[in-house]
C-alpha positions as CSV (number, residue, x, y, z in Angstrom):
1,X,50.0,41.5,110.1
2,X,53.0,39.1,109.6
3,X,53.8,36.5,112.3
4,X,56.9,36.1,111.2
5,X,59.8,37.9,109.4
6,X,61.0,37.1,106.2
7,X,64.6,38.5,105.6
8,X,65.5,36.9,102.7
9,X,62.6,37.9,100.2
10,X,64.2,40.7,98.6
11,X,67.7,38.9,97.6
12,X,65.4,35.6,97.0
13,X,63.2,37.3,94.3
14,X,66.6,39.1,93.2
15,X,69.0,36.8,92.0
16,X,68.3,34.0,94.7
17,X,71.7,34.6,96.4
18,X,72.8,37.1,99.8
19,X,76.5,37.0,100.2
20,X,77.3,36.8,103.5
21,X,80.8,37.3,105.2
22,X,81.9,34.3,107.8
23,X,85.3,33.9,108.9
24,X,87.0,36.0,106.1
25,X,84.7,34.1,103.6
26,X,82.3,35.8,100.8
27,X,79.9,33.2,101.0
28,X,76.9,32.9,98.3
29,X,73.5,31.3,100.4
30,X,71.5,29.9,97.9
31,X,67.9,31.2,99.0
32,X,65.2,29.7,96.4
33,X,63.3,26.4,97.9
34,X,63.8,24.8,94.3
35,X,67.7,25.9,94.0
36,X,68.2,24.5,97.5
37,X,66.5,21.0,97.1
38,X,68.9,20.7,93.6
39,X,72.0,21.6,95.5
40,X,71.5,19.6,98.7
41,X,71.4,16.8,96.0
42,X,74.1,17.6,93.9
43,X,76.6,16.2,96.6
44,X,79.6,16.4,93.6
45,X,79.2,19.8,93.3
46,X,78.4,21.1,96.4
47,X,80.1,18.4,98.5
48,X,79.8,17.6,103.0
49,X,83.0,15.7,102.5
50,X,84.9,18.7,104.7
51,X,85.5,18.0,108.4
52,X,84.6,21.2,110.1
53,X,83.5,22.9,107.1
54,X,79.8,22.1,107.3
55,X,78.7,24.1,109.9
56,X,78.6,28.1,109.6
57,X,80.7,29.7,110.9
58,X,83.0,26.4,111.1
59,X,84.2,24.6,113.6
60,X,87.8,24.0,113.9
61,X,88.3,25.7,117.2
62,X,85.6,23.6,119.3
63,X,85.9,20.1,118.6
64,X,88.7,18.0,117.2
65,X,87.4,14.9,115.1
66,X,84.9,14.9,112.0
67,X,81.3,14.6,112.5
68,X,79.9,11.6,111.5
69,X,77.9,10.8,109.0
70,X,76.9,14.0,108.0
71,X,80.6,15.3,106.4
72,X,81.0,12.9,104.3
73,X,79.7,12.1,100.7
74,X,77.6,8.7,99.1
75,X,78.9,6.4,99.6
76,X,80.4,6.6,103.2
77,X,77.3,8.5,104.0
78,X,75.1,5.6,103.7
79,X,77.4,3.2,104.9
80,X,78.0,5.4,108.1
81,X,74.5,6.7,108.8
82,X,73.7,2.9,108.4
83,X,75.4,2.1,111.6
84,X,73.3,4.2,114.0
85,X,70.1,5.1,111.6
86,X,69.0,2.0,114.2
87,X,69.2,3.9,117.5
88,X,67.4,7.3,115.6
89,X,64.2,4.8,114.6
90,X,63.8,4.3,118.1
91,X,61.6,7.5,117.9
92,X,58.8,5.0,116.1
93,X,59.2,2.0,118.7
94,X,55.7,2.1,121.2
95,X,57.9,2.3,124.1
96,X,59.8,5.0,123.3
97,X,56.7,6.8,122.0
98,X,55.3,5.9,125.6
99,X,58.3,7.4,127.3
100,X,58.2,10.6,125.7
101,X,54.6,11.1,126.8
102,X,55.4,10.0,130.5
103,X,58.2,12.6,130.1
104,X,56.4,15.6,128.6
105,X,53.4,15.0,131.0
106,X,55.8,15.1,134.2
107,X,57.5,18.1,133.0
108,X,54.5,19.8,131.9
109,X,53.3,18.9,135.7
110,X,56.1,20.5,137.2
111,X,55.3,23.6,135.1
112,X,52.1,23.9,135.7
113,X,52.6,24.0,139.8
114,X,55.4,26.2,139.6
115,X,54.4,29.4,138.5
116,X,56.2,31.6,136.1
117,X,59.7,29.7,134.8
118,X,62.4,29.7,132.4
119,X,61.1,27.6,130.1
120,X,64.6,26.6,128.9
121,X,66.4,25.3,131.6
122,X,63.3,23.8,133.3
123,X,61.8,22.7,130.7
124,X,62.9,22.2,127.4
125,X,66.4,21.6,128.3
126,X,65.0,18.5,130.5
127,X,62.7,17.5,127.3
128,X,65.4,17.2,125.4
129,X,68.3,15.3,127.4
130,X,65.8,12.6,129.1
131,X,64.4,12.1,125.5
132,X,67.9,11.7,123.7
133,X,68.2,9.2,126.6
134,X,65.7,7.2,125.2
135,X,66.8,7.4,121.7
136,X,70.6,6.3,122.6
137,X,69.4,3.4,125.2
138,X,71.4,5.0,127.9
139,X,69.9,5.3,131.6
140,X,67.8,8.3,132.2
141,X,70.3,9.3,135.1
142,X,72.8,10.7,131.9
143,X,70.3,13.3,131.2
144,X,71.3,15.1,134.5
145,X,75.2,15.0,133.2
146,X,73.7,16.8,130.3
147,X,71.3,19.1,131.6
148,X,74.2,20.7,133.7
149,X,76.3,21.8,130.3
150,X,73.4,24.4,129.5
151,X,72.5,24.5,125.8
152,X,75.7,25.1,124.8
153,X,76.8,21.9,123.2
154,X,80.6,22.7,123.0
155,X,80.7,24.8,126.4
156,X,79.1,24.8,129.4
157,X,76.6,27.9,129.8
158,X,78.8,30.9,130.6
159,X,82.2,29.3,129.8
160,X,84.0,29.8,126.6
161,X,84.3,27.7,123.7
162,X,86.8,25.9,123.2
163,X,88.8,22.3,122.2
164,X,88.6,19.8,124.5
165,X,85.1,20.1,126.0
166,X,83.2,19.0,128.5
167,X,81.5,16.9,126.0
168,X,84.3,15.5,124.1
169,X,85.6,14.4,127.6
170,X,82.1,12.4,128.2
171,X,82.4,10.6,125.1
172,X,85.5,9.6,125.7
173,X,84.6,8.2,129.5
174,X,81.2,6.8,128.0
175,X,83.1,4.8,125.0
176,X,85.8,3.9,127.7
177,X,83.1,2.7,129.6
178,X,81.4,0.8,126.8
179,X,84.5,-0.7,125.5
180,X,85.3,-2.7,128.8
181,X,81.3,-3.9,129.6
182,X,79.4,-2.9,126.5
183,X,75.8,-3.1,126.9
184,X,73.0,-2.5,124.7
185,X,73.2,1.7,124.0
186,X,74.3,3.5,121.2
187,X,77.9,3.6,122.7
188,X,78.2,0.4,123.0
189,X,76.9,-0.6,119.6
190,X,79.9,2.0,118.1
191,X,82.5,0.1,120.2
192,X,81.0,-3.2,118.1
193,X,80.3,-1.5,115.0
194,X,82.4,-2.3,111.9
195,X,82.4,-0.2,109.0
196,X,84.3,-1.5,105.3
197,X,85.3,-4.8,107.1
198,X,87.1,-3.1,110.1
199,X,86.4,-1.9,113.7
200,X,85.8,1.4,113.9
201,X,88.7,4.0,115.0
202,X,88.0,6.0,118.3
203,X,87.7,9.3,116.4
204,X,84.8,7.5,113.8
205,X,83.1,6.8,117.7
206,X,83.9,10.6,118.5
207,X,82.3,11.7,115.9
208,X,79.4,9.8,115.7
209,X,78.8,10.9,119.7
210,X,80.0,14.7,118.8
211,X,76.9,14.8,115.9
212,X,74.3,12.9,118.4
213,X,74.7,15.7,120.8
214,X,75.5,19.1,118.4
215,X,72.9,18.3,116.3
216,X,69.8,17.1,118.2
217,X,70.6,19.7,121.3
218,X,69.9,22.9,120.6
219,X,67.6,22.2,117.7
220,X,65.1,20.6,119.9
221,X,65.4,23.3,122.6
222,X,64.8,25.5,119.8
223,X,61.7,24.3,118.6
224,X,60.3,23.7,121.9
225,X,60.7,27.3,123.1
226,X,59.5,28.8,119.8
227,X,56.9,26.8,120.1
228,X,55.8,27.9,123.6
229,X,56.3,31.4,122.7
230,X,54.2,31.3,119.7
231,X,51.0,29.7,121.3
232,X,51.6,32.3,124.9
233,X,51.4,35.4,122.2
234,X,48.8,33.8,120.1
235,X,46.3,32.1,122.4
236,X,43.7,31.3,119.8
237,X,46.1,28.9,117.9
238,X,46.3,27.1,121.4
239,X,42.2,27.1,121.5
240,X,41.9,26.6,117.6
241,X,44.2,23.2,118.3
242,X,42.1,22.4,120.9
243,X,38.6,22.4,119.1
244,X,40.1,19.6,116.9
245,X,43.3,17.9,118.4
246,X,43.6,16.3,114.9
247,X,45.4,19.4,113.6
248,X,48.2,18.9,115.6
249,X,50.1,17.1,113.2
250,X,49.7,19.9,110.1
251,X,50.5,22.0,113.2
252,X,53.8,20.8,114.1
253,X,55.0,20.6,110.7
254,X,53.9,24.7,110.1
255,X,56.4,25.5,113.4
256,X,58.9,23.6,112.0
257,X,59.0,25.5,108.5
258,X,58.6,28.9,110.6
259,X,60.8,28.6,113.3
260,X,63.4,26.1,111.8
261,X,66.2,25.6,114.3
262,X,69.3,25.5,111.6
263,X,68.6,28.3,109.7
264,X,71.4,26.9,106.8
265,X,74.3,24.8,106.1
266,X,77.5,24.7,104.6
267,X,79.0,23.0,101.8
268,X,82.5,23.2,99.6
269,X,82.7,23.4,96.1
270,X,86.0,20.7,94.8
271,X,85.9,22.9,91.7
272,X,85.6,26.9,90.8
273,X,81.8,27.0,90.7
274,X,79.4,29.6,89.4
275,X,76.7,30.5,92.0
276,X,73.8,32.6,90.9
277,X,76.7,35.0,89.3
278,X,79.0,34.6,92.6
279,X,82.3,32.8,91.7
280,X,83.3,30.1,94.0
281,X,87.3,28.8,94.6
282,X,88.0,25.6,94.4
283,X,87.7,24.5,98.2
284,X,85.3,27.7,98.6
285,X,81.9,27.1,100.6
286,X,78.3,28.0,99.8
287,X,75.8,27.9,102.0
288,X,72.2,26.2,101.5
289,X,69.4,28.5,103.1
290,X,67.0,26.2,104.4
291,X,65.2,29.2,106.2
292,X,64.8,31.1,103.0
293,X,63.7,28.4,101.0
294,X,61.0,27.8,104.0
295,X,59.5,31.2,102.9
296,X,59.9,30.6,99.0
297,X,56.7,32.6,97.9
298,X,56.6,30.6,94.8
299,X,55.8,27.4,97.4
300,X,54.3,28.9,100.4
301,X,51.4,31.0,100.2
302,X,51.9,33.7,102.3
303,X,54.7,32.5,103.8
304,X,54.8,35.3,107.1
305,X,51.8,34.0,108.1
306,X,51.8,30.6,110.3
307,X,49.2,28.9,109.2
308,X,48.9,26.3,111.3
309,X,46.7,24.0,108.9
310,X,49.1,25.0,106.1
311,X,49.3,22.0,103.6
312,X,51.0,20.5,101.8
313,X,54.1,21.7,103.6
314,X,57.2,20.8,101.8
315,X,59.9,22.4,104.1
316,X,63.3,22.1,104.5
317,X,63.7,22.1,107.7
318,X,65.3,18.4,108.6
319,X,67.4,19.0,105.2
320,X,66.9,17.2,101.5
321,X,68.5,14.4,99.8
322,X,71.3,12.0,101.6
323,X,71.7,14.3,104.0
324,X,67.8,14.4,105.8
325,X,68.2,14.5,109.5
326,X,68.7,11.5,110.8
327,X,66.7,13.0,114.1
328,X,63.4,14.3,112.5
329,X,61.8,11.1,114.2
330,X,62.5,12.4,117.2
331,X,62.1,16.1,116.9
332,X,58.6,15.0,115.2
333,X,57.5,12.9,118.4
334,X,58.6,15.4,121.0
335,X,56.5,18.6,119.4
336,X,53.8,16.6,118.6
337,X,53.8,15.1,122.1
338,X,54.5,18.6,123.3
339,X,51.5,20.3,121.3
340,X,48.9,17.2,122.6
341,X,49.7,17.7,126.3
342,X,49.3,21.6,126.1
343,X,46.0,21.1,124.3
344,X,44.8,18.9,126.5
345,X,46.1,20.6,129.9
346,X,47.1,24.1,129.2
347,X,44.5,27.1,129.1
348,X,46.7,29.8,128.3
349,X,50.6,30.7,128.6
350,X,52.0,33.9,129.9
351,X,55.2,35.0,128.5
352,X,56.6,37.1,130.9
353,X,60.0,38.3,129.0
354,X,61.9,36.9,126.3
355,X,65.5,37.5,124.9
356,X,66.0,36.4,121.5
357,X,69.2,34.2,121.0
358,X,72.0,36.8,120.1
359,X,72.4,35.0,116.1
360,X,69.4,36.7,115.3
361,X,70.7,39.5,115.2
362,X,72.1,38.7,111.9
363,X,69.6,37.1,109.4
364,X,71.8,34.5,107.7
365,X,73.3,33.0,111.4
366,X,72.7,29.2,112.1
367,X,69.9,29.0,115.1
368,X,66.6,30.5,115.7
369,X,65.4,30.5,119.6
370,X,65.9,32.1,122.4
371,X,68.4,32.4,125.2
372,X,65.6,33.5,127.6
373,X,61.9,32.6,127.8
374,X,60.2,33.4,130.9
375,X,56.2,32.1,130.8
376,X,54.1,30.8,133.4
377,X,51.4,27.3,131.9
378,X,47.6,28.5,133.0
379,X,45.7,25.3,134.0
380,X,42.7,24.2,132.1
381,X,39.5,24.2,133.6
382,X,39.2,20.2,135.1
């Protein structure tokens, strides 16, 4: 039997296209692992220079500045990513790597003395903001500012979305802040930062901080609560890991592939463009599947099954070309931290009840979690 679903192998072997409707919008996802490496390439004709237009379904009615670097083209990408790629290689530094550790290891403490828990808002959601503390150079006390918006990046839990969030109003106070006694944290180095000979504006800082937290949020929590879910329904992965914690590493990169956080992404096309038979406008977008092209048959053998000593594993799951994720340091450290701590602590997990997060529902939709995961962490024998 299958671990996972595959939704996209019939239009994949097809014609390597599923048109799906967003927003009014016929888009064309292009599905085929070798189709989407070429176009994630091809910035000229599938371009990222389209504020709000990257993300599916876009995002014009939650945030009001362009994210930075990632909708832009070469070369403003590279001269923009340059400016912070710093802060994102902190992920290699010892200390941070020791951090992370000392964070996982608390949490994991916490967990295993509590009982049964939501493993997203007491732990994952914790990973995630103390970690992005260390990666920014902020003090740990901003994790609890972040922890109480939920996993909603644009809208605290519960509330609607909307311009003018809580988190654009944090940036604003935090660059504020940075501006009048800048210190040594990613704000601060924005306030400095000069880009083309110039200072940069306040929206370039806005949407530097808007990416930082929209893309490393939920795509962490993600992975972390797949990854929990996984090993509490399949207990002899968690034992098979344990016989020989040196699989760890092909281990993390197999959840990655199957349970990658942004399912796709959006590009426009400047020019009419043929895809796969589906005619494009000029301005039109297309959307690259990097979940489809994570079960490419033609790459991955047997690509429903997780195989957690699957290699080589060329996903696409931090993106290809200019564009790679700029956090897959990070998101690296954290599940591989995560994976050595339940190994060496963890018998078995419990999932008590899970809801799956409502985009699900639809195959092509942009996030693959949960928005519940109840589990309780089984001690290993001392």
């Amino acid at each position: 039997m299958s671990d996972v679903s595959d939704p996209f192998r019939d239009a994949r072997q097809k014609d390597g296209v599923l048109r799906c409707p967003f927003q009014g919008e016929n888009l064309p996802m292009i599905l085929r692992h070798a189709d989407v490496r070429e176009a994630a390439r091809d910035w000229h004709t599938y371009s990222s220079d389209a504020p709000f237009r990257v993300p599916i379904p876009s995002e014009e009615a939650v945030r009001t500045m362009r994210q930075l670097p990632i909708e832009t083209n070469p070369p403003e990408h590279s001269e923009y990513r340059a400016i912070v790629e710093p802060f994102f290689q902190r992920a290699r530094q010892p200390e941070v790597i020791a951090k992370v550790e000392g964070l996982v290891a608390e949490k994991l403490s916490a967990a295993l003395a509590a009982g049964p828990l939501d493993v997203i808002s007491d732990f994952a959601l914790p990973i995630q903001s103390r970690a992005l503390t260390y990666l920014l150079n902020v003090p740990e006390s901003e994790a609890d500012i972040w922890i109480g918006w939920g996993i909603h990046v644009f809208k605290v839990t519960g509330g609607e979305f909307k311009k003018g969030t809580v988190l654009e109003d944090y940036l604003h106070a935090a660059f504020d802040r940075a501006e009048k006694a800048p210190g040594a944290d990613m704000f601060s180095a924005l306030t400095q930062a000069t880009y083309r000979g110039r200072r940069l504006t306040r929206e370039e800082m806005m949407g530097f901080g808007n990416l930082t937290f929209a893309g490393g949020r939920d795509t962490i929590i993600h992975s972390i609560t797949n990854i929990v879910a996984y090993l509490g329904r399949h207990p002899a992965a968690l034992a098979w890991l344990r016989a020989d914690p040196r699989r760890i590493v092909h281990a993390g990169e197999e959840f990655f592939r199957a349970f990658m956080p942004l399912t796709h992404i959006g590009r426009v096309c400047p020019v009419e463009t043929d895809v796969k038979g589906v005619t494009v406008p000029p301005g039109g977008r297309v959307s690259l599947g990097w979940a489809a092209a994570n079960f490419d048959e033609t790459v991955f053998e047997a690509p429903e099954e997780i195989r957690l000593d699957r290699k080589p594993n060329p996903h696409l799951s931090f993106g290809f070309g200019p564009h790679l994720c700029l956090g897959a340091h990070h998101a690296r450290l954290i599940v591989r931290t995560l994976l050595q701590a339940l190994v060496d602590r963890v018998a078995t997990i419990d999932v008590l009840g899970a809801v799956a997060h409502v985009e699900r529902e639809a195959a092509y939709e942009r996030t693959n979690g949960f928005d519940t995961l109840r589990a309780r962490f089984n001690p290993a024998a001392p």
